[in-house]
DSSP file (Angstrom, degrees, kcal/mol; ACC not computed):
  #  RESIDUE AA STRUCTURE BP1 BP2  ACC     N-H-->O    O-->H-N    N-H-->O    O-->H-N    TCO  KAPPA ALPHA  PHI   PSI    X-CA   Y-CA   Z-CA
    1    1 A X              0   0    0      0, 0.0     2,-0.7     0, 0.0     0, 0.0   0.000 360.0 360.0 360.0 116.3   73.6   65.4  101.4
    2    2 A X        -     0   0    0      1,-0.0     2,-0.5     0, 0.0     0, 0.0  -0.603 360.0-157.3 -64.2 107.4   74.3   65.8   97.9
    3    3 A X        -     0   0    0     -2,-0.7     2,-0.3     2,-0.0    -1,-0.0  -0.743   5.0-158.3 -88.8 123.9   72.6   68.8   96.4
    4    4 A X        -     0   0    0     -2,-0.5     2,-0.8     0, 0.0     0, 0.0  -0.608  27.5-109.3 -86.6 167.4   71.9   68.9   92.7
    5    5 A X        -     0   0    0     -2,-0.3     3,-0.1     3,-0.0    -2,-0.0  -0.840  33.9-140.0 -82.3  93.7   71.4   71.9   90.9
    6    6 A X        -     0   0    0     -2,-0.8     2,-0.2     1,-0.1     3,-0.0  -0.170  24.7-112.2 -73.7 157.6   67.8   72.0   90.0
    7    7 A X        -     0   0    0      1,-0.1     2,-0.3     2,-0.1    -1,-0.1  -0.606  30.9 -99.0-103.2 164.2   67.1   73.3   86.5
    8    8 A X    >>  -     0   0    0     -2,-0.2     3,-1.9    -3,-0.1     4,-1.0  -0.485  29.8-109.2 -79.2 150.3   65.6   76.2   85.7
    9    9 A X  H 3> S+     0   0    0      1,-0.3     4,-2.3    -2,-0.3     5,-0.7   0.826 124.2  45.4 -30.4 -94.9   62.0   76.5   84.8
   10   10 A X  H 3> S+     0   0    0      1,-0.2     4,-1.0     2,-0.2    -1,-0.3   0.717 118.6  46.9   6.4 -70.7   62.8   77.3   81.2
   11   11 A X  H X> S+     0   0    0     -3,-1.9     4,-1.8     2,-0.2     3,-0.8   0.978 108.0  54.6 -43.5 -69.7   65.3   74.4   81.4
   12   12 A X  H 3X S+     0   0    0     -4,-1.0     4,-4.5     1,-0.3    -2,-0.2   0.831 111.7  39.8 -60.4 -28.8   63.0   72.1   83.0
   13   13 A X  H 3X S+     0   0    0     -4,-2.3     4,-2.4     2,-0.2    -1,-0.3   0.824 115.5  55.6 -90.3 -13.8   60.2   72.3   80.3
   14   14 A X  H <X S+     0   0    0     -4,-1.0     4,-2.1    -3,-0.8    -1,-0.2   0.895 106.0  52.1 -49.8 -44.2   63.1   72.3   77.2
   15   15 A X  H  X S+     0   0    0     -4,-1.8     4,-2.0     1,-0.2     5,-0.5   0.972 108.9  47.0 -82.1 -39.2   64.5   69.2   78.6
   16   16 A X  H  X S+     0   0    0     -4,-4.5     4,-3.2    -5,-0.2     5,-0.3   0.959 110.7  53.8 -46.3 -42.5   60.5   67.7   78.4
   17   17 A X  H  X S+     0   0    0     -4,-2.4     4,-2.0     2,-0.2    -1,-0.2   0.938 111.2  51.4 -44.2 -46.0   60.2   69.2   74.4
   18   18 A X  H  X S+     0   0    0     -4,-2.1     4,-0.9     1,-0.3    -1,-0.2   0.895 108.7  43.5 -77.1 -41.7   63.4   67.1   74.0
   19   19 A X  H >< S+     0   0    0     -4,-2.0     3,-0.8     2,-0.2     4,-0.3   0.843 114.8  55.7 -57.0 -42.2   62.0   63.7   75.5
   20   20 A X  H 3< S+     0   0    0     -4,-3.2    -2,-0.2    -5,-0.5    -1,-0.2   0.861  96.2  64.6 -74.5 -26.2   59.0   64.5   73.5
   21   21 A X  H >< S+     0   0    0     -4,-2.0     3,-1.8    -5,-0.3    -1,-0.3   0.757  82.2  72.1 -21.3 -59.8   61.0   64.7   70.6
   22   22 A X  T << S+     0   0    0     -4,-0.9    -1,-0.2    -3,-0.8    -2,-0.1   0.659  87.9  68.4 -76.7  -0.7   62.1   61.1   70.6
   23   23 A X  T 3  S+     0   0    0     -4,-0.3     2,-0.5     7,-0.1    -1,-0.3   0.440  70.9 118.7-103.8  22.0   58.5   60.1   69.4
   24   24 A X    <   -     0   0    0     -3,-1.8    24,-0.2     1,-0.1    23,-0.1  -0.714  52.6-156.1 -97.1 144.3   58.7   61.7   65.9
   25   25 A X  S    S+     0   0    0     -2,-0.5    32,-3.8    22,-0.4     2,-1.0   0.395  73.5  82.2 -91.2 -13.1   58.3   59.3   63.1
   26   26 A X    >   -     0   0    0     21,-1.4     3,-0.7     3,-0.3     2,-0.1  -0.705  61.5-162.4-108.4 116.3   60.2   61.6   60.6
   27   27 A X  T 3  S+     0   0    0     -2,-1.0     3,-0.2     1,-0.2    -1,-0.1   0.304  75.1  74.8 -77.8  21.9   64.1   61.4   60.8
   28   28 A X  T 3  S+     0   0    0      1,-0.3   124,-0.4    -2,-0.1     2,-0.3   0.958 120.3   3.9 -49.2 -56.9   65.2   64.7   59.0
   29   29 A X    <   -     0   0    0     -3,-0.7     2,-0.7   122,-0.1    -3,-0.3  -0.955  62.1-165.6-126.7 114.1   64.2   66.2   61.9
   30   30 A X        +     0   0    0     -2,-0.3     2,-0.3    -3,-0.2    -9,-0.1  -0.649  31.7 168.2-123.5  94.3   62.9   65.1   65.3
   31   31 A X        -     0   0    0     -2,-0.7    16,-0.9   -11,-0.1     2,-0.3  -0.657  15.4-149.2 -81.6 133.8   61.5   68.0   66.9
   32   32 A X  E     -A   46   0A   0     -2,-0.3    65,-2.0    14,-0.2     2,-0.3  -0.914   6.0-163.0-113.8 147.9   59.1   68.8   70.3
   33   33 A X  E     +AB  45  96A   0     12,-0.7    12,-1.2    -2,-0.3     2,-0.6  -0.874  11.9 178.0-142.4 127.0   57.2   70.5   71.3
   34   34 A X  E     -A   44   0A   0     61,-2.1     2,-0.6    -2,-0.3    10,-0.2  -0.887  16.0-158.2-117.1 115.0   55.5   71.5   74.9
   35   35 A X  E     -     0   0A   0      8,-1.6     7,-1.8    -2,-0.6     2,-0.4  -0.865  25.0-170.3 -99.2 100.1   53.0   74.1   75.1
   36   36 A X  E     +A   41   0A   0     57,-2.1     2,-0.8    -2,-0.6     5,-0.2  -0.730  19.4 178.7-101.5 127.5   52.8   75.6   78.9
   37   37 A X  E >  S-A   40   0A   0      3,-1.5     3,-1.3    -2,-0.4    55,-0.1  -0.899  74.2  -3.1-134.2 155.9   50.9   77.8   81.3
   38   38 A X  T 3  S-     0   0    0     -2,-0.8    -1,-0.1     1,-0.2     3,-0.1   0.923 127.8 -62.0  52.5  26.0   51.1   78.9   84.9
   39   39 A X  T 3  S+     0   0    0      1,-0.3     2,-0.3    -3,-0.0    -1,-0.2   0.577 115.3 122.0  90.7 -16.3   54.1   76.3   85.0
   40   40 A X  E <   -A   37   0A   0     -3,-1.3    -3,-1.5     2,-0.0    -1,-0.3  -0.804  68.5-125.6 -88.1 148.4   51.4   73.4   84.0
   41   41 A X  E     -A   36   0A   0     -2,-0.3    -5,-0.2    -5,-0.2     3,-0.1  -0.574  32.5-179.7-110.5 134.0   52.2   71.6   80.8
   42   42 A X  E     +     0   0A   0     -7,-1.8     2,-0.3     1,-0.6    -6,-0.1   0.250  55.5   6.0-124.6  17.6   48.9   71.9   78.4
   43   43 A X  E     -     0   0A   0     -8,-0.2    -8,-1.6    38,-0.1    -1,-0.6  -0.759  56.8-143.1 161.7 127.7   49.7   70.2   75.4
   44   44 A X  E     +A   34   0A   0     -2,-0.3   -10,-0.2   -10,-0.2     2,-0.2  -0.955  18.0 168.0 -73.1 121.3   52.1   68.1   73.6
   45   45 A X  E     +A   33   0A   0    -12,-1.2   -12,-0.7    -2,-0.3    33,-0.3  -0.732   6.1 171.2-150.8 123.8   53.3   67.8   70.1
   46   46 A X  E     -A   32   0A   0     -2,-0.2     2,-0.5   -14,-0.2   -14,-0.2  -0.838  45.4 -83.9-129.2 149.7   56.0   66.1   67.9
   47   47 A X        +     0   0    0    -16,-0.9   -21,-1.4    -2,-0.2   -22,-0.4  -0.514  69.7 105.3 -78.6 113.0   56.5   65.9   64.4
   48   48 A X        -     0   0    0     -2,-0.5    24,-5.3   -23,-0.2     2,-0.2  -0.365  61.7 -64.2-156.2 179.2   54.8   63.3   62.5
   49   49 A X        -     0   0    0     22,-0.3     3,-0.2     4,-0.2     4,-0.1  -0.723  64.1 -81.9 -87.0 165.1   51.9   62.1   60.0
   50   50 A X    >   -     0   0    0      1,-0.2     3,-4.4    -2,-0.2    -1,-0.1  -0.112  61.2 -69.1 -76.5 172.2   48.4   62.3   60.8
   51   51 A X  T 3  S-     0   0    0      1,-0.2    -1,-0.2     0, 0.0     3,-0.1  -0.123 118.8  -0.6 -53.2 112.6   46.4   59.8   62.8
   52   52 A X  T 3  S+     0   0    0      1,-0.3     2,-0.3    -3,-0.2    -1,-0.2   0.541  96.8 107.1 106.8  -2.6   46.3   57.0   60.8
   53   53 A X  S <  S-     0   0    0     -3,-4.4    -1,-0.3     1,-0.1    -4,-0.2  -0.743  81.5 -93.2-107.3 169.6   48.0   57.7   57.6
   54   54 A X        -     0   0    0     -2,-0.3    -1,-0.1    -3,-0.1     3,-0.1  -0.046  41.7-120.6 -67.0 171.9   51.6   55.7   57.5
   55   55 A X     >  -     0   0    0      1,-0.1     4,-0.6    -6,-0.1     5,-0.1  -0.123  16.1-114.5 -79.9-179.6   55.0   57.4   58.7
   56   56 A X  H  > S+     0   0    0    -31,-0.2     4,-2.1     3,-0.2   -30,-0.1   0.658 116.7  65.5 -90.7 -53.8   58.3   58.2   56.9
   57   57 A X  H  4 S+     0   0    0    -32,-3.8   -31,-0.1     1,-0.2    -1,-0.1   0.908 110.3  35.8 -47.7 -20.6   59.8   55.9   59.2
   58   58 A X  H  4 S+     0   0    0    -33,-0.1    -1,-0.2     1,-0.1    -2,-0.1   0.874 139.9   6.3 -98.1 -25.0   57.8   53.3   57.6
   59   59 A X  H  < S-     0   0    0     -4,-0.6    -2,-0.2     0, 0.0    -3,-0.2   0.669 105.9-118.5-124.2   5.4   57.5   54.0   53.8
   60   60 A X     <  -     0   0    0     -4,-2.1    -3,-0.1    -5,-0.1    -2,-0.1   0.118  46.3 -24.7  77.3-176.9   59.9   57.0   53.7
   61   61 A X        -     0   0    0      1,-0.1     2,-0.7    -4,-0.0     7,-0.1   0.504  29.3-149.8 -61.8 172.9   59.6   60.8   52.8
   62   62 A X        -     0   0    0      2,-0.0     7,-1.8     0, 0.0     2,-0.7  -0.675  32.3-168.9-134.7  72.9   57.4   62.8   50.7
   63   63 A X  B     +E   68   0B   0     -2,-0.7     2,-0.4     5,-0.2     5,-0.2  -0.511  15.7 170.4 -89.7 128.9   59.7   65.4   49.8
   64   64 A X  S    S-     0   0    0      3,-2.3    -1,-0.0    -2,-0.7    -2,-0.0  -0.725  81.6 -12.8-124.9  98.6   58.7   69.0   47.9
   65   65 A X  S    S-     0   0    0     -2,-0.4     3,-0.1     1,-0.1    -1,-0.1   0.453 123.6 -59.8  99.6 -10.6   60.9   71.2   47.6
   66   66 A X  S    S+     0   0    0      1,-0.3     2,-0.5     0, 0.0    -1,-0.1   0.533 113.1  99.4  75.6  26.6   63.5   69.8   50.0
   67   67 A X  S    S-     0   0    0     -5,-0.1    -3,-2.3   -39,-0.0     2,-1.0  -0.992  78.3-120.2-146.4 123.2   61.1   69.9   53.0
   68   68 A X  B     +E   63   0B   0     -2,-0.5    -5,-0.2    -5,-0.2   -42,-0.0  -0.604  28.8 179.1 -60.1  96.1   59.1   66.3   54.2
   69   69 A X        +     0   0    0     -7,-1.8    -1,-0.1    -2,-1.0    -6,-0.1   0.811  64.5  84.2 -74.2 -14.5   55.5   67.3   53.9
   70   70 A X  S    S+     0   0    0     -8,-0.3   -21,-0.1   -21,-0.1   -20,-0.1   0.622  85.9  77.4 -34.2-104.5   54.2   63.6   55.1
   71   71 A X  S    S-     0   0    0      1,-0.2   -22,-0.3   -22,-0.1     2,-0.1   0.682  77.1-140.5-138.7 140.4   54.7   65.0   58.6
   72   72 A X        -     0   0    0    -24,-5.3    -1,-0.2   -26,-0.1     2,-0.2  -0.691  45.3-122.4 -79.8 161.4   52.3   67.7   61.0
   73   73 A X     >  -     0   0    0    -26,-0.1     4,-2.0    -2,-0.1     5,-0.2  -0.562  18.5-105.4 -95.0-176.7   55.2   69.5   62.3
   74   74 A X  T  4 S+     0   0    0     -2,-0.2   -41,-0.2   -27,-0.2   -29,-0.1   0.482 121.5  59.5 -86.7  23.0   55.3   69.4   66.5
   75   75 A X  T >> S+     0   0    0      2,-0.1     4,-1.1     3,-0.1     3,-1.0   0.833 112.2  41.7 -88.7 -54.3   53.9   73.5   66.7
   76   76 A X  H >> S+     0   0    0      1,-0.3     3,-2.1     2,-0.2     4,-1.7   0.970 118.0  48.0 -78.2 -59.4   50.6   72.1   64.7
   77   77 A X  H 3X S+     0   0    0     -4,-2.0     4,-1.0     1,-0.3    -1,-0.3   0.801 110.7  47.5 -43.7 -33.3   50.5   69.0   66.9
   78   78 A X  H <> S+     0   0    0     -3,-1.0     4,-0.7   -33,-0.3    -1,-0.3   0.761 118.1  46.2 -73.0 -21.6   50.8   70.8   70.0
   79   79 A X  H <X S+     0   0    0     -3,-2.1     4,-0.9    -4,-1.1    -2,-0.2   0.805 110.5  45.5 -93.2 -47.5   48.2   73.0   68.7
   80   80 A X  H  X S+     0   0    0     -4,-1.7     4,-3.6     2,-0.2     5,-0.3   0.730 103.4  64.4 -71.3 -38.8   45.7   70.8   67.4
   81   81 A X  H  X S+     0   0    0     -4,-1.0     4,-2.3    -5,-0.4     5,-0.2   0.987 108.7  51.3 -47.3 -62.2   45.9   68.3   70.8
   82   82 A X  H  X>S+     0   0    0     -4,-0.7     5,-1.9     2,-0.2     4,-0.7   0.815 106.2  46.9 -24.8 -67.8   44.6   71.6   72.2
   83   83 A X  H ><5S+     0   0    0     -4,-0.9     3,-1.1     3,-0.2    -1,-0.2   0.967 116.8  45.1 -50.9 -60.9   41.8   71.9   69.8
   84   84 A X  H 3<5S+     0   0    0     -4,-3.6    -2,-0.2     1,-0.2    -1,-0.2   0.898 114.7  48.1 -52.1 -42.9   40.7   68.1   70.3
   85   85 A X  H 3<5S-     0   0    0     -4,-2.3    -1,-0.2    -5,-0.3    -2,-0.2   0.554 110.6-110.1 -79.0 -13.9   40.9   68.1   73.8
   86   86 A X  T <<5 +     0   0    0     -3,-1.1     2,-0.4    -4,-0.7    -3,-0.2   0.578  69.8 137.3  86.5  11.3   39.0   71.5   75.0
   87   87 A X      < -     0   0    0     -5,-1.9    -2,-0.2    -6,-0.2    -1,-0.2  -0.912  51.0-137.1-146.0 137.5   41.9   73.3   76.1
   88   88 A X        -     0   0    0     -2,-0.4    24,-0.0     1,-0.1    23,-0.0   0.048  14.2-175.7 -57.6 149.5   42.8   76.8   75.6
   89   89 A X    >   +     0   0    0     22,-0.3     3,-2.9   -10,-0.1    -1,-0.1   0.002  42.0 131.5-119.3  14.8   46.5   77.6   74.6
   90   90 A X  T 3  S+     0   0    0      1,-0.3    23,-0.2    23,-0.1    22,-0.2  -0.650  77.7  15.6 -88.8 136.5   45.8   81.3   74.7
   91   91 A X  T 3  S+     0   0    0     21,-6.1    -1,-0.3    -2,-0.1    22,-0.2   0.294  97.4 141.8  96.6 -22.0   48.7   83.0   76.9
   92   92 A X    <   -     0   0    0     -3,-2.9     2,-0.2    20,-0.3    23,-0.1   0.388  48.6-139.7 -29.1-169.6   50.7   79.8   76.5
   93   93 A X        -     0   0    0     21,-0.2   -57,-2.1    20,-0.1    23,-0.2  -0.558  20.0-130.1-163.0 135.8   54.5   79.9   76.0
   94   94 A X  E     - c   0 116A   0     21,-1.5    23,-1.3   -59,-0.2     2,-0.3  -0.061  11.9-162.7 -87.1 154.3   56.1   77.1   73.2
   95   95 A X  E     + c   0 117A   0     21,-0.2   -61,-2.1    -2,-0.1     2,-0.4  -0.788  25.7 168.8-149.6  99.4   58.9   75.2   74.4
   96   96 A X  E     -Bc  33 118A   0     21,-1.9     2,-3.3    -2,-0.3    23,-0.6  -0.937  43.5-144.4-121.4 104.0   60.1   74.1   71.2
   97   97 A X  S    S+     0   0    0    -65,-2.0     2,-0.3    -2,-0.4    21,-0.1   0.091  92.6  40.2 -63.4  37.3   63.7   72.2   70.3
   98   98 A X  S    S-     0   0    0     -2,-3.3     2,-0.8   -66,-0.2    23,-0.2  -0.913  97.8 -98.3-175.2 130.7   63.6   74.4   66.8
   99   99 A X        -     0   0    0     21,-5.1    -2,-0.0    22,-0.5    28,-0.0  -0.678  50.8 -99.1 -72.6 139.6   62.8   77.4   65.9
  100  100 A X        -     0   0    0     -2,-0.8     2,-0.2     1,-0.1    24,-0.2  -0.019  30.4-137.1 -59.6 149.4   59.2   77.6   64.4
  101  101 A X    >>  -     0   0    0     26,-0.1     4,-2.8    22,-0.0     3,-0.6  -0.630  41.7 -87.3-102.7 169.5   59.4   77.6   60.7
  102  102 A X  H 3> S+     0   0    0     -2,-0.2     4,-1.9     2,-0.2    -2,-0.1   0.802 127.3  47.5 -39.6 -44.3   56.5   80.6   59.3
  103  103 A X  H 3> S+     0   0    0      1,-0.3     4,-2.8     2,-0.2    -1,-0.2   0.740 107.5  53.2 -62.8 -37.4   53.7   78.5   59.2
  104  104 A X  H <> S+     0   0    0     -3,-0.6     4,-2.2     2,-0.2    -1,-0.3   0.937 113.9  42.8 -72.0 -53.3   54.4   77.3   62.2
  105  105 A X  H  < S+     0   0    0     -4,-2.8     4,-0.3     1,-0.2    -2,-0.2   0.612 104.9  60.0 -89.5 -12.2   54.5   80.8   63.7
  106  106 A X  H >X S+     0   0    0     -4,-1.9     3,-1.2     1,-0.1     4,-1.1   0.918 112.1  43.8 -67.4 -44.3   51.6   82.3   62.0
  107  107 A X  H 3X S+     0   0    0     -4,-2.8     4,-1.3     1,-0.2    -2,-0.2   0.812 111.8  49.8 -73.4 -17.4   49.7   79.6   63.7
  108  108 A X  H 3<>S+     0   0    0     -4,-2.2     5,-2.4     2,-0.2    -1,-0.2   0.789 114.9  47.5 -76.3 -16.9   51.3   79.9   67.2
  109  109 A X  H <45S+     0   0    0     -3,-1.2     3,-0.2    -4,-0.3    -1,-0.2   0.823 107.9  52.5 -88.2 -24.6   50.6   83.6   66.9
  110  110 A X  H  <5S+     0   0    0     -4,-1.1    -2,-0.2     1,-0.2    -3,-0.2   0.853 107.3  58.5 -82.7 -26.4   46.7   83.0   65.7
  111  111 A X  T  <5S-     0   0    0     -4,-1.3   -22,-0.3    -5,-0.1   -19,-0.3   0.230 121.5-102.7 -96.4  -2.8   46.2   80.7   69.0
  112  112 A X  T   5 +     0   0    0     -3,-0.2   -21,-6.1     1,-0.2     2,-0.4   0.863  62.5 164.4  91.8  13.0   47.1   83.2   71.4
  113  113 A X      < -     0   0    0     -5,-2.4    -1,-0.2   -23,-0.2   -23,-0.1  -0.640  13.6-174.8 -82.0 135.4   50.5   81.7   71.9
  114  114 A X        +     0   0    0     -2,-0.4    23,-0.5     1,-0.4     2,-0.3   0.886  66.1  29.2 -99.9 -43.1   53.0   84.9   74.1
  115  115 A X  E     - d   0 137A   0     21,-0.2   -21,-1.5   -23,-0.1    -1,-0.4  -0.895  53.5-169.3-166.9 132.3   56.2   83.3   74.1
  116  116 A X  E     -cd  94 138A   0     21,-3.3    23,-2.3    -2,-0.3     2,-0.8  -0.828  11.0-173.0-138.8 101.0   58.1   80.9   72.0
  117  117 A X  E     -cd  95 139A   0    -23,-1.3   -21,-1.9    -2,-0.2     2,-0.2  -0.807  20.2-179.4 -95.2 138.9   61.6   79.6   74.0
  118  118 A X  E     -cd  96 140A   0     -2,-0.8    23,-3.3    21,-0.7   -21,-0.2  -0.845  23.1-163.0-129.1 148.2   63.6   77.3   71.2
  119  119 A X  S    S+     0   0    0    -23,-0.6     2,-0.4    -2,-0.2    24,-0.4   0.619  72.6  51.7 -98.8 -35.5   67.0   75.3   71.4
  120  120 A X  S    S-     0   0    0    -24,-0.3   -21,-5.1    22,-0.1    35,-0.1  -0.955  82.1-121.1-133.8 126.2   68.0   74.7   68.2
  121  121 A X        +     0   0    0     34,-1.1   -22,-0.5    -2,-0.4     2,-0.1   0.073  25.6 178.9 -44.4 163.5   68.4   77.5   65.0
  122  122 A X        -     0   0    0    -24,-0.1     2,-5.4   -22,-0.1    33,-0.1  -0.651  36.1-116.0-159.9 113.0   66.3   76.8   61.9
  123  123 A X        +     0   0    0      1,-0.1     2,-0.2    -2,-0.1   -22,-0.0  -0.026  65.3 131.4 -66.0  74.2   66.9   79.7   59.3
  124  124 A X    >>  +     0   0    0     -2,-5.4     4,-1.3   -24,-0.2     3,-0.6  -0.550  23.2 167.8-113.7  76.0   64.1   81.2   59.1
  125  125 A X  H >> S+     0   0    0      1,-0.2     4,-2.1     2,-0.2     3,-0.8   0.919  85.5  60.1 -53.5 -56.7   64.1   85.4   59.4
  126  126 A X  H 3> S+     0   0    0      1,-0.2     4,-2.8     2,-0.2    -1,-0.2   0.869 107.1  46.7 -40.1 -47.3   60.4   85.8   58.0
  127  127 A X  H <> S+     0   0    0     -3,-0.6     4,-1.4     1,-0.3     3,-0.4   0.869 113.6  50.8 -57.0 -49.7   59.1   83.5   61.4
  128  128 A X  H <X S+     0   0    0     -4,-1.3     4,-2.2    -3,-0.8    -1,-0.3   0.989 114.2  45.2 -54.2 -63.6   61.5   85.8   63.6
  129  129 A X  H  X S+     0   0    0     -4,-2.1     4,-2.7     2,-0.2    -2,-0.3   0.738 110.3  45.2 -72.2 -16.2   59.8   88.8   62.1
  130  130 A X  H  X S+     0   0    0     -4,-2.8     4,-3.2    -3,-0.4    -1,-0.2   0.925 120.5  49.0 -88.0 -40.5   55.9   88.0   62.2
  131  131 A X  H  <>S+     0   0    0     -4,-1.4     5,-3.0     2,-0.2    -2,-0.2   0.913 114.7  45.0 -17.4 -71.8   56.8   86.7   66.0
  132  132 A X  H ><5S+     0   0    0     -4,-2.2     3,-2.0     3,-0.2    -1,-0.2   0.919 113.0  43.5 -50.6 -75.9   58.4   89.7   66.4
  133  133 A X  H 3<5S+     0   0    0     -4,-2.7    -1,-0.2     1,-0.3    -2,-0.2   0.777 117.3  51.5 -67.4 -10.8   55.7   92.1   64.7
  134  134 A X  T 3<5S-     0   0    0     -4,-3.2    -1,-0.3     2,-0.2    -2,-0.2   0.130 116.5-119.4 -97.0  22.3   52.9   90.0   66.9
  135  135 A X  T < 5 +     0   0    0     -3,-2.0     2,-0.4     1,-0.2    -3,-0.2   0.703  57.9 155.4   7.1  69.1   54.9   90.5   70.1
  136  136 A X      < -     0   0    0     -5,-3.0   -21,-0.2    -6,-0.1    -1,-0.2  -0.981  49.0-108.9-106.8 131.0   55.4   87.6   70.7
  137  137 A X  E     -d  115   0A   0    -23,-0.5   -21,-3.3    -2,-0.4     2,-0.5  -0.101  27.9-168.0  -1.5  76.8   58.4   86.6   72.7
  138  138 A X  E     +d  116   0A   0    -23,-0.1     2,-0.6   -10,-0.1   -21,-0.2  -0.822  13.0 177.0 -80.9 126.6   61.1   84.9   70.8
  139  139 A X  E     -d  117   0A   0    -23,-2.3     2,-0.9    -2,-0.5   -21,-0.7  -0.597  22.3-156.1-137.1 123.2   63.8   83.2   73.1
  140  140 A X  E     +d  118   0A   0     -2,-0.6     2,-1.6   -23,-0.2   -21,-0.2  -0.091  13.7 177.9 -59.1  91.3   66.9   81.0   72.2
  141  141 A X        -     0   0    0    -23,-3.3    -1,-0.1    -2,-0.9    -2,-0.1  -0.653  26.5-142.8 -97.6  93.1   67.7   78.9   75.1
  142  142 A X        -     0   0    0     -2,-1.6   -22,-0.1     1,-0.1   -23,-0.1  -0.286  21.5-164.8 -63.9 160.8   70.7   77.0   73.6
  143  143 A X        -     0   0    0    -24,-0.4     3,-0.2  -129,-0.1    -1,-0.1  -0.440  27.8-119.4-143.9  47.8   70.0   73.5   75.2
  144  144 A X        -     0   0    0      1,-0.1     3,-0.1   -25,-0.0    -2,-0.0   0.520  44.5-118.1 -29.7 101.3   73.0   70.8   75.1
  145  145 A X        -     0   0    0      1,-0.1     2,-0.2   -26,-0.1    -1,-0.1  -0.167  38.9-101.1 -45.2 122.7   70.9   67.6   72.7
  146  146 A X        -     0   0    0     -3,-0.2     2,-1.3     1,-0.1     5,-0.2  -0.367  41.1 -86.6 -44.3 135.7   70.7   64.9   74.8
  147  147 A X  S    S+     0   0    0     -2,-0.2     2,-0.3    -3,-0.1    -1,-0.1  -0.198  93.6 121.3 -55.4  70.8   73.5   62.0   74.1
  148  148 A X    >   -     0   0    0     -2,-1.3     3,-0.6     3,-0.1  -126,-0.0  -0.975  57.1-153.7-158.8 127.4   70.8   60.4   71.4
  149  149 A X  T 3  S+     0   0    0     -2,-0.3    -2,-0.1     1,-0.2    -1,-0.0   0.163  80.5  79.2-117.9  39.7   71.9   60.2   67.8
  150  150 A X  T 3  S+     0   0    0      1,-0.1     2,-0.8  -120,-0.0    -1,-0.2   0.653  74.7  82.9 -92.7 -14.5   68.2   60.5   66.2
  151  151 A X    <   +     0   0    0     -3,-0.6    -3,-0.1    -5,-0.2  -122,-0.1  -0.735  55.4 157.7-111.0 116.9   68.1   64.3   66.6
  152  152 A X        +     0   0    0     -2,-0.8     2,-0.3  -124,-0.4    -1,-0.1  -0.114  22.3 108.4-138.0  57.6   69.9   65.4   63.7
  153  153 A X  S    S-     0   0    0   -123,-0.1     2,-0.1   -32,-0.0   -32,-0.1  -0.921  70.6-106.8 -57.1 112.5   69.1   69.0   62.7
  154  154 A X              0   0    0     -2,-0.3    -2,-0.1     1,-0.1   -34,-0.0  -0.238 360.0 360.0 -95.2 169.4   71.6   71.2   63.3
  155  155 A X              0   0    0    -35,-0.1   -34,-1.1    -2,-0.1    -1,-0.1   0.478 360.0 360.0 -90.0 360.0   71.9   73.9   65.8
């Protein structure tokens, strides 16, 4: 019998952020994100435009600053699904392929979010430090990108 190595929790729900990943519409960055508790997946979110308004992929980028604002990132998406849906995220933990940028991690922190495990760097110190001072859990679980040559942020 051929035994595989099952991945580890941690692993398993990284490799879903990354599959969720592949449905963002903006191609700086195509980030996921999977919001979990008790080992149940609550929420989905990947980085995008809002319902309804066009994409990058289709008229291209809105840039200010150097940064796409067309696009929710996938923390706010994951967050807002949540909102729509009835269901609490308080106590969660983030499974994110990026580190949360600040915005992103003041909101993960106002929703009750504990734990935020990330794959891929994004240089942001403040977002480490309000994490940090809101104890919540940051942790870098480097993650080898799936063979896919849309995710193009580096690590």
């Amino acid at each position: 019998m051929n035994q595989t190595a099952r991945p580890s929790w941690d692993e398993y729900f990284m490799q879903i952020a990354f599959t969720v990943a592949q449905r963002s519409t903006c191609d700086r960055a195509h980030v996921g994100c999977v919001l979990v508790r008790d080992r149940r997946i609550l929420t989905t979110g990947y980085n995008g435009a809002p319902a309804g308004l066009p994409h990058c992929d289709e008229i291209g980028h809105l840039l200010i600053d150097g940064h796409c604002v067309r696009t929710l990132h996938a923390e706010q998406n994951a967050i807002i699904q949540g909102a729509l849906h009835g269901v609490s995220i308080v106590g969660a933990t983030a499974y994110v392929t990026h580190q949360p940028c600040l915005t992103c991690a003041k909101m993960l922190i106002n929703a009750g979010v504990r734990c935020v495990v990330y794959a891929g760097n994004y240089p942001d110190d403040n977002s480490r430090h309000f994490l940090d001072t809101a104890g919540v859990a940051l942790v870098h679980l480097p993650q080898p990108r799936p063979d896919d040559t849309v995710y193009r942020m580096n690590q």
